[in-house]
N, C-alpha and C positions, 0 to 999 in steps of 0.2 A: 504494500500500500504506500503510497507517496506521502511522505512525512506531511504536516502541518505545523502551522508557526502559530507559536500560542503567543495570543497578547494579552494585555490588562483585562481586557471584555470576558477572555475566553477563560481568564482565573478566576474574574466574579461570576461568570456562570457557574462554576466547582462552588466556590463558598457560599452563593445559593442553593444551589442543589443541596449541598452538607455531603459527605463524606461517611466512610465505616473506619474506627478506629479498630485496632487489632484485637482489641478484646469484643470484636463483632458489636456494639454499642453504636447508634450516631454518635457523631459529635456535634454537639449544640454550635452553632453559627447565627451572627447578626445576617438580616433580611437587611439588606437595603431600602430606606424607605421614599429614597428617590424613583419615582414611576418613570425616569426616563432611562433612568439604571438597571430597572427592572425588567422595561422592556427590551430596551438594547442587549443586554445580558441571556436576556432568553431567545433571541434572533442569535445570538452566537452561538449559543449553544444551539440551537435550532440546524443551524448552517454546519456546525460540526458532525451534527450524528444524522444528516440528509444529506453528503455529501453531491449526491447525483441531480438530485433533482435542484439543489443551491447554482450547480456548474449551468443547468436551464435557467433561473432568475435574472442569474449574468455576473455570480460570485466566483470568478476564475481563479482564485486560490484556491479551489476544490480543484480543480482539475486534475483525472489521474486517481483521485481517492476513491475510497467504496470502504462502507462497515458493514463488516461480517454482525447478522443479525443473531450471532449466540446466544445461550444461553442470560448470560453474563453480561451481554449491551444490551438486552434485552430487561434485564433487571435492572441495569443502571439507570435508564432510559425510564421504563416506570416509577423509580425512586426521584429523577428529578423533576418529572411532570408533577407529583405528586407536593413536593416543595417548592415548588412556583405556584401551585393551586395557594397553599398555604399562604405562601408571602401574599399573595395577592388578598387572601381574606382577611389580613391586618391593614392595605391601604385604607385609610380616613378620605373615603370618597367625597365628602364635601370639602373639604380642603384642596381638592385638587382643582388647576385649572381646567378650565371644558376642554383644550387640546387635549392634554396629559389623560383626562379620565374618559376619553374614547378611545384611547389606543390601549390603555390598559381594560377596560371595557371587553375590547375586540381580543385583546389576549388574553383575556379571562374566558370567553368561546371558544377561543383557539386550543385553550388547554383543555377546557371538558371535552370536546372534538377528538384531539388524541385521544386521551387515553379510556373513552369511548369505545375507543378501536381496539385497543392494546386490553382492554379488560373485561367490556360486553359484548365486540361483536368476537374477539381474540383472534384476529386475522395472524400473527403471528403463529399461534397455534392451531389453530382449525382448518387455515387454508392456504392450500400448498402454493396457489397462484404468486402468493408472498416472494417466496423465492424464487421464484422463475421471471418475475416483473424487476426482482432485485440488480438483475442482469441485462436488464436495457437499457443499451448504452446507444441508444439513436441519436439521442442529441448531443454526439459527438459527429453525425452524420451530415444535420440536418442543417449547422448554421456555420459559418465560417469566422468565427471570433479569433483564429490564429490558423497558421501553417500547416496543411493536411498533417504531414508529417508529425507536426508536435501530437495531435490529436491521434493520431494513430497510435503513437508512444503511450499518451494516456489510455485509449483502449486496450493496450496490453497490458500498463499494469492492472487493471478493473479487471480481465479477465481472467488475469492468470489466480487470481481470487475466487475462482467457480468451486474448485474441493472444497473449499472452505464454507462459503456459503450454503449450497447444497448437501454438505453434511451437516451443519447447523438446519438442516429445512428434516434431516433423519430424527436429529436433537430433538427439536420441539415438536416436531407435527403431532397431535395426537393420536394414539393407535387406530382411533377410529372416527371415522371424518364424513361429512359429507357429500352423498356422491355427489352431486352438481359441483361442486368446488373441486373434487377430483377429477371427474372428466372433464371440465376446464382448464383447469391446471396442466392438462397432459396437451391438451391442444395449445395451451399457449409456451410451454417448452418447446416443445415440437417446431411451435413455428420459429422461438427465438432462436433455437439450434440451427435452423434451415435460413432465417436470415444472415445471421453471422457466416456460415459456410459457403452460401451465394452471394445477396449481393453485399455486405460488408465485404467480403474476401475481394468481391471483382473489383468494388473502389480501390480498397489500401492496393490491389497486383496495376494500380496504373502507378504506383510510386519506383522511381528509379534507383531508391535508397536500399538496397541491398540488406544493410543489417536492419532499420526500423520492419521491411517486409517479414523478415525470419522472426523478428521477434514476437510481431504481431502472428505470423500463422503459428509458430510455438504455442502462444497464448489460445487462440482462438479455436485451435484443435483440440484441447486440454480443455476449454469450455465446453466445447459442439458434443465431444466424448462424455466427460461429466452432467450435462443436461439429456442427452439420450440417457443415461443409466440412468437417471433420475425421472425421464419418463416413463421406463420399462419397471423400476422398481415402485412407481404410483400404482401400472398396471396390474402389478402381480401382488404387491404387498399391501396398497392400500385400497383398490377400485375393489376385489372379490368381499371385503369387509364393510365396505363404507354404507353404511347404513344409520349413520347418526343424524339425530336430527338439526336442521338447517334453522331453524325457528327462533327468535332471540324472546317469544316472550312480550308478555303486557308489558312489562317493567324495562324489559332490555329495551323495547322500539319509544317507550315514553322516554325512557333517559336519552334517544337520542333527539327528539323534538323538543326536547330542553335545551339540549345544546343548540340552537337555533334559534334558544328562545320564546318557542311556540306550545304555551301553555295547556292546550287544552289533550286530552287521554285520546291514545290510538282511536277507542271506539266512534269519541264527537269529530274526529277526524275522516273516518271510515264515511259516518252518515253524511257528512257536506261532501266528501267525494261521491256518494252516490248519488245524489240529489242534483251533485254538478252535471254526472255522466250524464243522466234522465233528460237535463236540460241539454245539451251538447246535441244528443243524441236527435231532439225535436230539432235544434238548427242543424245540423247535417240532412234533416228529412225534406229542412224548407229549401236546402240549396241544391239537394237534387229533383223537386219540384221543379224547378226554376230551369234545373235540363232537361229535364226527360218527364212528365208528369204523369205520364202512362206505365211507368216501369216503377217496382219497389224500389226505396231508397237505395240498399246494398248492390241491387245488381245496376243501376246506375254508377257508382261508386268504380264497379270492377268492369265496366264500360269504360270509363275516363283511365284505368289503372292501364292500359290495353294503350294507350297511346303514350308510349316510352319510347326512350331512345337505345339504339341497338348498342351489345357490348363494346364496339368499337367508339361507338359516338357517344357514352357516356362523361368521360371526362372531357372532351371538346366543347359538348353542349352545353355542359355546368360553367367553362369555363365562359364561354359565350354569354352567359343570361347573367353573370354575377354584376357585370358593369352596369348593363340595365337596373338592375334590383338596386345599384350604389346609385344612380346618380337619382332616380326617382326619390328615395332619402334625400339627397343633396336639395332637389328642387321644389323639394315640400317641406324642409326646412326641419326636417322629424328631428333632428337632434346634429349636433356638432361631430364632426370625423376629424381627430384634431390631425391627421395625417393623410397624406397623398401616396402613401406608399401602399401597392397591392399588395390582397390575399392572395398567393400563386396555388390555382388547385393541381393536387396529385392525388395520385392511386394511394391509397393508404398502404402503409407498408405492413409486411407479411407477417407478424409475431400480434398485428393486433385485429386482423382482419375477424377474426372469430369472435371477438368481442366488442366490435364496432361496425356502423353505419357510416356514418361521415363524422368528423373531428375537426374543431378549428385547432390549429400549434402556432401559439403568440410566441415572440421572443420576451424574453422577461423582463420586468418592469425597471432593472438593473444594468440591462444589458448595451451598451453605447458599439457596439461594432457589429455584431449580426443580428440583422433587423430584418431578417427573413421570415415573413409569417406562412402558412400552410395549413391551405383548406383542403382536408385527406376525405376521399371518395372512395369507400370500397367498392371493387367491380365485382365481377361474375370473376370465379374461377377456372382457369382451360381446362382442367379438368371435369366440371359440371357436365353431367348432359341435357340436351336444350331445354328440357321441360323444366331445369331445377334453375338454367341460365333466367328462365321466362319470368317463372318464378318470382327470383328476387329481382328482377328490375319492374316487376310494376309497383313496389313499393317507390322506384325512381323513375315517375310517371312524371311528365314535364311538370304538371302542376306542383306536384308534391317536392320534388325536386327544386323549385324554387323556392317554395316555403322553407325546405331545409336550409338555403343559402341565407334566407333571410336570418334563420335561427343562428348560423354556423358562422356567419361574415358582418350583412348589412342590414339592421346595423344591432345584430345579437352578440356574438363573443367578440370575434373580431373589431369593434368600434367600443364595447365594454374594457377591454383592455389597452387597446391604445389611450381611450378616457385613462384608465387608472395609471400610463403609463407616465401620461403627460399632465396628471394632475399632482397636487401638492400635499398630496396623502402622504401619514406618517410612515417609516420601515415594515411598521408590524401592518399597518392596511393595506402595504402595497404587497405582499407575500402571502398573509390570512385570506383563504377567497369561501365566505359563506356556500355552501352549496344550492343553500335557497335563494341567495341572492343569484349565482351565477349562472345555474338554468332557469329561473324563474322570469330575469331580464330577457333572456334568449328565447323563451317560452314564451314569454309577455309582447315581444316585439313582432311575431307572426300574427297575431291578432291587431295591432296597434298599424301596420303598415296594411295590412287588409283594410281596417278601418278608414285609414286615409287616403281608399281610392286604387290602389294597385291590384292589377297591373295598367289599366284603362287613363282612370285620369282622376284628377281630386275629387274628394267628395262632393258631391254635390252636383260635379256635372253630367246632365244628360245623358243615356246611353243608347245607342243601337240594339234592338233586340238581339246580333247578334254577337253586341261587348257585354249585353247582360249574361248570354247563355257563358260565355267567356268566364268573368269575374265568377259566377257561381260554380264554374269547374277548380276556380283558385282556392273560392271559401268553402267547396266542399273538402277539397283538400287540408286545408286549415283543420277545418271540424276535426278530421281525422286525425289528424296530428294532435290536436287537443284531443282527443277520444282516446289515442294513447296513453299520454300522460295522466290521464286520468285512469286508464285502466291498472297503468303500472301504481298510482295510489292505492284504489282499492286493491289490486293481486299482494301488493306488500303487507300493506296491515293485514288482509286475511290469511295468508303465510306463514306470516310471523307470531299471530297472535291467536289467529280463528281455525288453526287447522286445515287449511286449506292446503292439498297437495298439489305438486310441481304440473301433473295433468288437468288438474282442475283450474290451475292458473294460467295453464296454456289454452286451454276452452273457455277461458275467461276472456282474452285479448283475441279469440276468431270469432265470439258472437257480442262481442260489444264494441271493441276498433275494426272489426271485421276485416282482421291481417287474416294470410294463408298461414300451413300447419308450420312449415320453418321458421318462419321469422317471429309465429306466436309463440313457438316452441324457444326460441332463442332471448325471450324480448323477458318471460315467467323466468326461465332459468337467471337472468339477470338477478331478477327478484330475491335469490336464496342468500347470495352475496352479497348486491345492492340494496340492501333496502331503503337507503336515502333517494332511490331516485321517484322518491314521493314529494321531495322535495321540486320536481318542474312547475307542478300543479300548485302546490301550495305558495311557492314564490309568485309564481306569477299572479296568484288571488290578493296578496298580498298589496305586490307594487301598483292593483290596479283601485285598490281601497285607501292606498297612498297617494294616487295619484287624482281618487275622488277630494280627497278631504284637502291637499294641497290645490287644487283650484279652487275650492270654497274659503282655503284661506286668503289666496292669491287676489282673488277677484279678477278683473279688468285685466291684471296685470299678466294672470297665466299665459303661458303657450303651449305647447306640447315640448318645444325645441327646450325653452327654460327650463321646463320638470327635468326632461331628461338629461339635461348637461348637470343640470343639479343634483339627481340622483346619483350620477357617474362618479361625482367629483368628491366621494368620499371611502373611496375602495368598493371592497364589495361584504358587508357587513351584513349578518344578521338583520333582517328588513327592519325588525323592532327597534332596534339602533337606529334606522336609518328615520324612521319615524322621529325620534326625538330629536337627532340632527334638523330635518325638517320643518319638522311642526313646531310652532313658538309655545305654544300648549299642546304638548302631545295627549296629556290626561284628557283633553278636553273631547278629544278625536275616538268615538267608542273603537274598537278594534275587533278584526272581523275575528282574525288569526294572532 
């Protein structure tokens, strides 16, 4: 591993934390009760034991590092989340200034978030994906902040780190796991092994550097070998046993909607998702009236699904319609782009295709040399045969496809981050990214740019019967895409909480988003692992009860363009947060969530 330079930061992070003295005792330490101490301190340490994903932010003193998730960092790591929770329960909240006490605020989320992870859902121990994610090292691939070469050198030392790792994944895994997390896991090895050997290998073999290439393929062989065995030993050792339950429980999924902030029980959660879907479900029925009036809503739906673009023209077309989708934002004023630099769409690359649709990949908020951002589009595989190729591309039906951009670029992630890039957000807001905020914004703006008229023209003007048959092929699209997310709500609480099996979640997303058996199969299994991605729906319910109650405070003065640069300009926080940022009497404002 590539040493690290420890500084003053990185020694108040240890003296926070506290230490074990030999006679296995803590040792009592002063908490710092400067909250810029506080937070700074825990961003170092943050940046120490996240080496990989620090080196994506734009903290290039990572470069080259990787921590072995043992046993042992694995304890240390929960010992000091656990005394930064602490220190943080002694700051005297009204004594601090409003800067100071939103960023310790946002890292007081931050920390129930970890170790969330680390103790209720125990990704570490439960799910082997863990390790096998631990080992992608693409954004060494993907942006050019230095000399291929050097980056290569860092990629071998990360990988020659794989026995380590992946015997640490033998360490902790639990004996018995379950299966969605395991046939996962083996797919996503599988594919990281098969990227590294293809095309990482073809990049680093255009280098002319004779020893960096030996050393990289040394390294990269010793991984490709180590993660096969690690696949075969999933297959045989853990896949015949996995039969544990996936479920976190009343108590596990409410502790994570705490962390979010959002007080009310999985259950009042469950009933406003169902009563959402009900409603969803009436406007999907009105916008395929609107094409077809003679046909059931669904087989309308799988009529418009039928007009895709072929495997070849997938990524040309996406690329094609994204400038459209930017500049109609630009000329309706929906919110500020504070940058001119394109999203460039690609193929999603192969270690993540099995758990991914489309991806936006920002460069980090940190990051001053590579400003390459990447809208990733999974396609069909050559392998597929044509009924499976068919398949998954009517989910990338022109219309749908575009709403994806809209979620995935303009102006969903891609213009959410450039905001946080170029605003004046503290360390901790520019790195903490709420999850309800950041699908929620991305979720919320598919609806918000329908609203204002696209693809056709602004609201309000005039339409040709056949720009109306048009827009309701977009908003039926929409629907569906919010019918998702809404279905991924209810399938997670019922999962988690109501006993509801992996099949019955997957017949849950083919008669309520009316997806096919793939991708509804694909979309539940998310579910056993993800269950925050209940967070689309709820964020976006959020920022649009934010955005009610911020025009009634605004008056006259609202715009849309205002809200939204306003919203942006504070990270991506917990919405509750964001409310009191906001609202000059947030008490005043009832709360929906």
């Amino acid at each position: 591993m590539k040493s690290l330079r420890w500084s003053l930061s990185s020694i108040l992070c240890l003296i926070v934390a506290g230490c074990i003295s030999k006679t296995g005792r803590e040792i009592e330490v002063a908490i710092p009760t400067d909250p810029s101490i506080l937070t700074e301190t825990y961003l170092s340490h943050w940046k120490q034991t996240h080496p990989i994903e620090s080196v994506g932010l734009g903290f290039h003193e990572f470069d080259g590092a990787l921590i072995v998730p043992d046993a042992r960092a694995l304890a240390k790591l929960r010992q000091s989340l656990h005394a930064y929770g602490a220190a943080i329960d002694q700051v005297q909240w009204a004594q601090l200034p409003e800067a100071n006490r939103y960023e310790v605020q946002l890292l007081k989320q931050w920390i129930a978030t970890e170790l969330w992870s680390l103790e209720t859902q125990r990704d570490p121990y439960r799910n082997p994906m863990f390790y096998a994610t631990a080992l992608d090292v693409s954004v060494y691939l993907k942006r050019d902040w230095k000399p291929w070469i050097e980056r290569v050198q860092d990629l071998s030392a990360i990988l020659q780190h794989a026995p380590e790792v992946l015997a640490a994944a033998r360490q902790n895994l639990d004996p018995v796991l379950p299966r969605p997390y395991v046939e996962t896991a083996i797919q996503v090895a599988d594919g990281t092994a098969s990227f590294l050997q293809n095309e990482v290998t073809r990049e680093v073999d255009q280098l002319t550097d004779a020893v960096a290439k030996d050393g990289f393929h040394q390294a990269c062989e010793l991984a490709v070998r180590e993660l096969k065995g690690y696949v075969e030993w999933l297959k045989h050792e853990r896949l015949p046993v996995a039969n544990a339950p996936f479920a976190l429980g009343e108590g596990g999924f409410a502790a994570r909607l705490k962390a979010e902030m959002i007080d009310l029980s999985p259950r009042e959660v469950l009933e406003l998702g169902l009563a959402e879907l009900r409603h969803e479900q009436e406007r999907f029925a009105a916008a395929a009236r609107e094409i077809d009036p003679s046909k059931p809503p669904i087989e309308v739906f799988k009529v418009i699904q039928k007009e895709h673009p072929t495997p070849e023209g997938l990524i040309p077309d996406t690329r094609r319609d994204l400038e459209t989708i930017r500049k109609f934002v630009v000329d309706q004023r929906l919110v500020s782009i504070p940058s001119e630099v394109r999203a460039t769409v690609r193929e999603t690359l192969p270690p993540f295709r099995s758990t991914s649709f489309a991806s936006m990949d920002t460069p980090g908020p940190f990051e001053t040399k590579a400003t390459e951002a990447y809208y990733y589009v999974t396609p069909v595989e050559p392998e597929w045969p044509a009924a499976q190729k068919d398949e998954w591309l009517t989910a990338f039906n022109y219309y749908t496809t575009d709403v994806v951009s809209i979620h995935e670029a303009y102006p969903g992630h891609y213009v959410q981050f450039l905001a946080l890039n170029a605003s004046r957000a503290g360390s901790v807001a520019k790195v903490y990214n709420s999850y309800a905020f950041v699908e929620g914004w991305a979720h919320y703006t598919e609806q918000m740019v329908l609203d204002a008229g696209f693809p056709e023209a602004p609201t309000g003007t005039p339409l040709t019967s056949e720009q109306r048959v048009r827009a309701a092929k977009f908003r039926l699209a929409q629907s569906d895409e919010a019918l998702l997310r809404l279905c991924r709500l209810c399938v997670a609480i019922q999962m988690h909480t109501g006993g509801m099996a992996l099949e019955q979640g997957t017949q849950f997303f083919v008669d309520n988003c009316y997806y096919e058996a793939k991708p509804a199969a694909s979309e539940a299994n998310r579910g056993t692992f993800d269950p925050g991605y209940c967070f689309y729906t709820l964020g976006k319910l959020q920022l649009l009860k934010l955005r009610k109650d911020w025009q009634q405070q605004e008056g006259e003065q609202f715009t849309l363009q205002r809200f939204h640069d306003e919203a942006l300009s504070h990270g991506a926080p917990p919405i509750r947060l964001l409310r009191e940022k906001m609202l000059k009497d947030s008490a005043k404002w009832p709360r929906i969530l």
